[in-house]
C-alpha positions in Angstrom: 90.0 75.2 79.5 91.4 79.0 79.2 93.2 80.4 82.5 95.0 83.6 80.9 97.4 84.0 84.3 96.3 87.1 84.9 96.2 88.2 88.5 92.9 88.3 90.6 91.2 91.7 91.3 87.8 92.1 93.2 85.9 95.4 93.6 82.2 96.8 93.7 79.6 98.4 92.0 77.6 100.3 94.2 74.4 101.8 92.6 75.0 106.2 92.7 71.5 106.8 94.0 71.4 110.6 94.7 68.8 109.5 97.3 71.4 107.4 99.1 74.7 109.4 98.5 75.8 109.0 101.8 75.4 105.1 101.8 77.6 105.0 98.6 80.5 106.7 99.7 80.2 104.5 102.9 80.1 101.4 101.1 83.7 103.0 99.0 85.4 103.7 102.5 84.7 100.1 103.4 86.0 98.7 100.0 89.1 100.7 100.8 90.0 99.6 104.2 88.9 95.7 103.6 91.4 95.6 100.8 89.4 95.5 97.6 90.8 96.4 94.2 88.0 98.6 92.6 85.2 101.0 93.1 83.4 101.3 90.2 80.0 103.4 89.1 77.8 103.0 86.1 77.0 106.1 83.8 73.6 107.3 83.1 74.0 110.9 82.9 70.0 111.3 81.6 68.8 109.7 84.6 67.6 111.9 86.9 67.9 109.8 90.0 71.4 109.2 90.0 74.5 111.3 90.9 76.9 112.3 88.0 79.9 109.4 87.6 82.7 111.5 87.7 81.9 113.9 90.1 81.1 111.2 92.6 84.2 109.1 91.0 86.1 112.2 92.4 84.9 112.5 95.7 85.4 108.4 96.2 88.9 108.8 95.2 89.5 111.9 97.4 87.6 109.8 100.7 90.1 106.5 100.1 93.5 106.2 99.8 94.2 102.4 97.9 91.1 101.5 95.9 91.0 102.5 91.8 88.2 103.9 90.4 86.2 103.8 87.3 83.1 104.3 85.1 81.3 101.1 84.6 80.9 102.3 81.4 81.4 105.4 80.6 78.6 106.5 78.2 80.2 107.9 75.5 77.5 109.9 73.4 77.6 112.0 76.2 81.0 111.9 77.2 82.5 114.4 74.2 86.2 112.1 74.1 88.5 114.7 74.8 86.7 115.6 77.9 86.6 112.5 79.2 90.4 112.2 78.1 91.4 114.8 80.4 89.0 114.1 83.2 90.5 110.6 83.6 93.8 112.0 83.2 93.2 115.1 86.0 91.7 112.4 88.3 94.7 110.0 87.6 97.5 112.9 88.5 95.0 113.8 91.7 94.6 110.1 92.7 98.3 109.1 92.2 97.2 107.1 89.5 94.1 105.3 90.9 92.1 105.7 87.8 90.7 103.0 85.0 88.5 103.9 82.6 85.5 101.7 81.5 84.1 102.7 77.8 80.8 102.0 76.2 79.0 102.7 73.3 75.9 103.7 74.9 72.3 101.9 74.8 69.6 103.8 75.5 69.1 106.2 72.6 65.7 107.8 73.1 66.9 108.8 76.9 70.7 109.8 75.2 68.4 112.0 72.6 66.3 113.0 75.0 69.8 114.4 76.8 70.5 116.6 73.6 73.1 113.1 72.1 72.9 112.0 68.7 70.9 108.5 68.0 73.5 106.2 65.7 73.2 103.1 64.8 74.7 100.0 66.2 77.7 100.2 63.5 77.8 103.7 64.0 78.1 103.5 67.6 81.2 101.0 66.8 82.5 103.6 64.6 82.1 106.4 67.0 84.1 104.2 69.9 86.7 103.4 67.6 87.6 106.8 66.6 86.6 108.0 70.4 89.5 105.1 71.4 92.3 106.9 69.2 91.5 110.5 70.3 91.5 109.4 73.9 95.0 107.2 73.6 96.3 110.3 71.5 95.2 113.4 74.4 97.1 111.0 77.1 100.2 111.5 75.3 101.1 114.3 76.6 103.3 117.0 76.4 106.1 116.3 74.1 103.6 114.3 72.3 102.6 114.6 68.4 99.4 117.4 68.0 96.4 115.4 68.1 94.8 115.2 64.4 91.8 113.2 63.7 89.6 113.3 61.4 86.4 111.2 61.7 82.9 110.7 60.6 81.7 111.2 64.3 84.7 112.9 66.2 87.2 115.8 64.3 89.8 116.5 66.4 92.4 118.9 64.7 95.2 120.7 65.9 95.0 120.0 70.0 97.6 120.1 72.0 97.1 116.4 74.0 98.2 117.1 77.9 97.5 116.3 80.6 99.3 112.4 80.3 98.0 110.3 83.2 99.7 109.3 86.4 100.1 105.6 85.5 98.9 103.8 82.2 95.3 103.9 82.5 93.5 101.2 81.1 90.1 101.0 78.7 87.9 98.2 79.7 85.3 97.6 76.7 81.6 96.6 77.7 81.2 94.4 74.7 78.3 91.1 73.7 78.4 91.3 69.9 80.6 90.0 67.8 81.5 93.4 65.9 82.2 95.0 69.3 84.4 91.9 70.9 86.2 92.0 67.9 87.1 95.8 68.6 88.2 94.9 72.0 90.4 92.3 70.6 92.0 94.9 68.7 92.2 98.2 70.4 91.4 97.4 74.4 92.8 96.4 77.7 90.3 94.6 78.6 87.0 93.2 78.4 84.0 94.2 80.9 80.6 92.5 80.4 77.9 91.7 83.4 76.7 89.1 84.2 72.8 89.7 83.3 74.0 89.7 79.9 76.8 87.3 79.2 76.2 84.2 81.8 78.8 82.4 83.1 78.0 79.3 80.3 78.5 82.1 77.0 82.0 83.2 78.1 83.8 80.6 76.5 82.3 81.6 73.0 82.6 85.4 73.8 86.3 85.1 74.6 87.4 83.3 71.8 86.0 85.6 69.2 88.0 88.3 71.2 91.0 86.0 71.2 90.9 85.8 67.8 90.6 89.5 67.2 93.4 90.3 68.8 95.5 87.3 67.3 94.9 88.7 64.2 96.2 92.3 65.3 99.7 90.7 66.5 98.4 90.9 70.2 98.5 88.2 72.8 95.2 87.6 74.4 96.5 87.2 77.5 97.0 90.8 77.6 93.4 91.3 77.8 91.9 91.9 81.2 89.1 89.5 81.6 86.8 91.4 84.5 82.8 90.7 85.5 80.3 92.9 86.7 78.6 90.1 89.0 75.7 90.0 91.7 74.3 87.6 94.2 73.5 87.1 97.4 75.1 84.9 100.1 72.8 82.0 101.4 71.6 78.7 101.2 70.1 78.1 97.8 71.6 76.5 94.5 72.6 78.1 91.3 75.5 81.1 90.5 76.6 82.9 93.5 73.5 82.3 95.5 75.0 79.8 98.5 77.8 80.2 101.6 81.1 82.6 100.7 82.8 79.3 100.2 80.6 78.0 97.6 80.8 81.7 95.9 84.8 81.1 96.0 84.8 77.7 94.2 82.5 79.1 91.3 84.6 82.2 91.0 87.4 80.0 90.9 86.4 77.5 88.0 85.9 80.9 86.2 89.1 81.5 86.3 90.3 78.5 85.4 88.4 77.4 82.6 87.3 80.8 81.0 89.9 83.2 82.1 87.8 85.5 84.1 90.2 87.4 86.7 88.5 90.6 88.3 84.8 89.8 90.2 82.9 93.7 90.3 79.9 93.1 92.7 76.7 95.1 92.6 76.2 95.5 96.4 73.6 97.6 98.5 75.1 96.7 102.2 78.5 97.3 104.1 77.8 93.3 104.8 77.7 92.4 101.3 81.3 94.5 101.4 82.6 92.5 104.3 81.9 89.2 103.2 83.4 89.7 99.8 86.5 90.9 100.6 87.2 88.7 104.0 85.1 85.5 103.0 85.0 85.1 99.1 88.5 87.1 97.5 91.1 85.3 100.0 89.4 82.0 99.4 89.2 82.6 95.6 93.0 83.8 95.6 93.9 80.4 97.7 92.1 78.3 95.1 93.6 79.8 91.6 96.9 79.9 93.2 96.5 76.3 94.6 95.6 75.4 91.3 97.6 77.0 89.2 100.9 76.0 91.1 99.5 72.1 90.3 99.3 72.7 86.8 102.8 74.1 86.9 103.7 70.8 88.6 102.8 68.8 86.5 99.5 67.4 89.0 96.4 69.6 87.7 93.4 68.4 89.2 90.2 69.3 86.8 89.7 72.8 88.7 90.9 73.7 92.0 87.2 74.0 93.2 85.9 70.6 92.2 88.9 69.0 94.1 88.2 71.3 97.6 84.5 71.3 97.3 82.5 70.5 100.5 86.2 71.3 102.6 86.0 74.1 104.7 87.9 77.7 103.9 90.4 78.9 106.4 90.1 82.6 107.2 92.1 84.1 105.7 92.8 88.4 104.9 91.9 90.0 101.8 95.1 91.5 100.3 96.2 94.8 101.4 97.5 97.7 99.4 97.4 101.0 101.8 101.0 100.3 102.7 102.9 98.3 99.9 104.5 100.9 99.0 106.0 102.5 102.2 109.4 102.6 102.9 109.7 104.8 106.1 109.7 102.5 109.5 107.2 103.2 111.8 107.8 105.6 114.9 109.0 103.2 117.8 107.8 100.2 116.6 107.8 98.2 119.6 105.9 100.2 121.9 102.9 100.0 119.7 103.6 96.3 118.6 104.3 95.0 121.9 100.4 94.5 123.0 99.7 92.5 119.7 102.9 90.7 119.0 102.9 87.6 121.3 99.8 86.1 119.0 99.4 85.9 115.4 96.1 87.6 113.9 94.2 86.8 111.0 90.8 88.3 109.6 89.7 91.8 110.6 92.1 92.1 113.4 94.8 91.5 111.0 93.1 94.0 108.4 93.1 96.6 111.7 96.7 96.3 112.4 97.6 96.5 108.8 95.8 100.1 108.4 97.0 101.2 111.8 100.6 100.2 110.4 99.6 102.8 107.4 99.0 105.9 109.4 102.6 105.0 111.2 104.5 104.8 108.5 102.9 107.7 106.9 103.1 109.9 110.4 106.6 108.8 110.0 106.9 111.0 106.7 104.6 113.7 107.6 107.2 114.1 110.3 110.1 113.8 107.5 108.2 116.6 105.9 108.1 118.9 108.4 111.3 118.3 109.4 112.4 119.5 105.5 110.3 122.5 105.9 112.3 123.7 109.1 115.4 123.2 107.1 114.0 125.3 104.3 112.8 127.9 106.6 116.6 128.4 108.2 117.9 127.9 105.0 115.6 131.1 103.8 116.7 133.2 106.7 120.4 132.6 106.3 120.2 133.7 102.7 117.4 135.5 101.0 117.5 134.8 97.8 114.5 134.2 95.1 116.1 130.1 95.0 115.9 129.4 99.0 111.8 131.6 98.6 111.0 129.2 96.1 112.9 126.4 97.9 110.7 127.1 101.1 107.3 127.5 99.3 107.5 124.7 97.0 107.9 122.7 100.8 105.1 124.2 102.3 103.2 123.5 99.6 103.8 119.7 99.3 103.7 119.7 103.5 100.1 121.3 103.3 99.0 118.8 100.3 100.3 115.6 102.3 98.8 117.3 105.4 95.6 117.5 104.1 95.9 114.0 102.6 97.0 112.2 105.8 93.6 114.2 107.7 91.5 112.6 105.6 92.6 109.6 105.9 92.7 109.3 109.2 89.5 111.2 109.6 87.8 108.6 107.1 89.1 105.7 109.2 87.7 106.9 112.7 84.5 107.8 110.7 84.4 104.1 109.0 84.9 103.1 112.9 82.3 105.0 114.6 79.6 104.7 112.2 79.7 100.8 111.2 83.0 98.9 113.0 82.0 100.0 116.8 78.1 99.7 116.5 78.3 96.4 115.4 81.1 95.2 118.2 78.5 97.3 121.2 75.7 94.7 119.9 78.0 91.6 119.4 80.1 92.0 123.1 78.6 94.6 125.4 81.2 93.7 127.2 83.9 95.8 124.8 81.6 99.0 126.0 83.7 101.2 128.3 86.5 100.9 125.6 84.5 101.3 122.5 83.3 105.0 124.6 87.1 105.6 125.2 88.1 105.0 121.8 85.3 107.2 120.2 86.2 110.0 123.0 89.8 109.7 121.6 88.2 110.1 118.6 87.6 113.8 119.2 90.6 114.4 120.7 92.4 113.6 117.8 90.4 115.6 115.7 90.6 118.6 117.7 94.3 118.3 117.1 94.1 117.9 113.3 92.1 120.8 113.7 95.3 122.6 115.5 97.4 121.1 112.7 95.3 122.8 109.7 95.1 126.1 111.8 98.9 125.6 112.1 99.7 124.9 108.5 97.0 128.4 107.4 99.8 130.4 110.1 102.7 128.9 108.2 101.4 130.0 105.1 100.2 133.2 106.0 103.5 134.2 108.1 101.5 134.5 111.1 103.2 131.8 112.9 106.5 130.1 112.2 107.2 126.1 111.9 107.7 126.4 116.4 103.8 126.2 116.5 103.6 123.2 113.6 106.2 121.0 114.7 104.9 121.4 118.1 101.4 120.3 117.6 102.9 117.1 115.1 104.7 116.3 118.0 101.4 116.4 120.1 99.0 114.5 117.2 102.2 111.7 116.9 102.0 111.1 120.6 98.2 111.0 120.7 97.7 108.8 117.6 100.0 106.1 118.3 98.6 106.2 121.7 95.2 105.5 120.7 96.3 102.8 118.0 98.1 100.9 120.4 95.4 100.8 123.0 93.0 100.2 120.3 95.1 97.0 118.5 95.5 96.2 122.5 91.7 95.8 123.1 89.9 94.8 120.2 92.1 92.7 117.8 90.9 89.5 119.5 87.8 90.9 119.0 87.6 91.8 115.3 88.8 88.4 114.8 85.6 87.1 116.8 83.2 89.4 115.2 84.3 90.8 112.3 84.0 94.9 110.9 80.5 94.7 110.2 
């Protein structure tokens, strides 16, 4: 029985159909705003029927605002490792450090040839990663760092100046079956990412140990090693792995982590439902029973697995954890007058999930209007005393006000578009009832883009000198009275609802 202790992550692994480009990005707004961890594509770039990883990795990032990203794998015969080096590291710094990056070796040779890569051989694909692992690790060093020199059979990197560094440590995830290539992820990766179609759930045991040793023999504790699963399913009735209720999902997740160390669950989906139903049904109730389970064991009072001991006991709802606002410090603009309507009953579920991004674009209205605020300082500062200081003073502010401006749109333009194509449809057909407010909230909809409209033609004036910060600050002042307007009448109005129904 092998429980690492690592922490639970759940994501997805939507299929980049060029045919159905709009339907992916859709299902990575939903992953983002039900609280999942991970939004991850494969990497085929010879196949002609899907969209390119990182270019739609980079859009994916640039529509969410919590969820990392990453190749699932990376195909590395066509992936020269330098350029993938810096690409994750530009998309890390762009992201604020939402990138991972998964690494393979590559499989399909004639259609890799076919694409103008070299065939190798199994051992000289194994080769090839290793030395592709060094250069990469030695480019994200950075400036300061040593000039990269490597000299392998299949990558020569001489002389190169490594840079960009990341935004946060990024982490290789190895797709890895045979014992030559688990050994290398013992040694050299952060963790280890097979699917489920070829490792099953009754193999892992074996596979992990042979990594455990590996990287016992390096010095390294294996519990180091992320332990993550490409998985797929579908919720129903029937027997066998991942094929019954959400609940019956949770418990087998569960004993996965408990007795073979497996901590983050990447689902192939095709439907927002499949999105919904893992993030508010399965990852809470998987979370409840490792933690359960784990806290016994630290008593002293293990039960065999958490899931044998709560089988056939029904899952309290329960929220899918949240990371859009972890990390904010600034308090929302007057709390209580948008917590008032919401406060006298607790929420769980997708109302609670609601409130919890509403409480996101607060707090971060609350520091666009800290922002500004800076830039009007800088601006009087400028006029009091022209000097090239105070200029660079003032521009550096308007650029960061008009890179968070732009950042804060899109979020909130992603959220009402989440809402009106998915969230509202599905509460008009589950409570007509909720129809004169669903039309006001979807006319407020506009309004509120109108005025981010105003805000964008007010940042281009600032820029351009053609109007001052009177004209910005004055339509912030109109888009923070809107907004929280609209939130609160929203929270007011369909919490209960959400709670009833769900998002989707």
């Amino acid at each position: 029985m092998t429980d690492y202790g690592q922490d639970l992550q759940f994501g997805i692994f939507p299929s980049p159909d060029a045919a159905s480009a709009d339907l992916v990005l859709e299902l990575s707004e939903a992953a983002d705003v039900a609280g999942l961890d991970l939004v991850t594509i494969q990497d085929h770039p010879y196949q002609a029927k899907h969209l390119d990883t990182w270019t739609l990795l980079s859009v994916i990032a640039a529509r969410t605002t919590s969820v990392r990203v990453a190749p699932n794998v990376a195909n590395l015969p066509l992936r020269p490792p330098v350029v993938l080096a810096r690409s994750v590291a530009t998309l890390d710094l762009l992201s604020g450090g939402r990138v991972e990056l998964g690494l393979g070796t590559g499989a399909f040779f004639d259609a890799i040839v076919a694409a103008g890569g070299t065939r190798l051989t199994p051992g000289e694909s194994i080769k090839s990663l290793t030395e592709a692992i060094e250069v990469i690790r030695a480019v994200w060093a950075g400036e300061g760092g040593p000039t990269v020199r490597i000299e392998g059979k299949h990558h020569r990197v001489v002389g190169l100046h490594p840079g960009p560094a990341p935004a946060h440590p990024v982490e290789i995830w190895l797709g890895a079956y045979k014992p030559r290539m688990l050994r290398l992820t013992g040694r050299s990766a952060d963790g280890w990412l097979p699917s489920m179609g070829y490792a099953a759930p009754d193999t892992l045991g074996g596979l992990n140990r042979t990594i455990d040793d590996a990287a016992a023999k390096a010095g390294r504790d294996p519990a180091s090693i992320r332990r993550l699963y490409n998985i797929h399913g579908r919720f129903g009735s029937g027997g066998g792995m991942l094929q019954g209720s959400p609940r019956e999902w949770a418990e087998q997740l569960a004993e996965l982590t408990l007795t073979e160390g497996m901590s983050t669950y990447i689902l192939a989906v095709k439907s927002l439902d499949q999105v919904q139903r893992f993030a508010h049904e399965v990852a809470p109730a998987v979370r409840e029973l490792v933690d359960d389970e784990r806290a016994r064991r630290a008593a002293g009072t293990s039960t065999q697995t958490a899931a044998v001991e709560v089988r056939g006991q029904e899952a309290a709802p329960a929220a899918a954890t949240r990371h859009t606002t972890e990390s904010l410090t600034a308090e929302p603009l007057t709390a209580e007058s948008f917590t008032e309507a919401v406060a006298p009953q607790a929420h769980s579920g997708a109302g609670a999930h609601l409130v919890e991004v509403h409480d996101g674009l607060r707090a971060e209205l609350t520091r666009l209007r800290d922002i500004v605020e800076q830039v009007v300082a800088g601006e009087e500062q400028a006029h009091r005393a022209r000097n090239a200081i105070n200029e660079l003073t003032m521009r550096q502010n308007n650029w960061t006000l008009g890179a968070y401006c732009a950042q804060y749109c899109r979020f909130v333009t992603g959220h009402h578009g989440l809402e009106d194509r998915s969230v509202f449809p599905h509460l008009r057909r589950s409570d007509p009832a909720l129809t004169p407010v669903l039309d006001r909230l979807e006319s407020e909809h506009l309004v509120i883009h109108d005025v981010l409209e105003q805000l964008d033609e007010a940042l281009v004036g600032l820029v351009s000198g053609a109007s001052g910060t009177t004209e910005l600050k004055r339509v912030v002042d109109v888009l923070s009275s809107t907004l929280l307007e609209h939130l609160a009448y929203e929270e007011s109005e369909l919490v209960t609802a959400l709670d009833r129904h769900g998002f989707y």
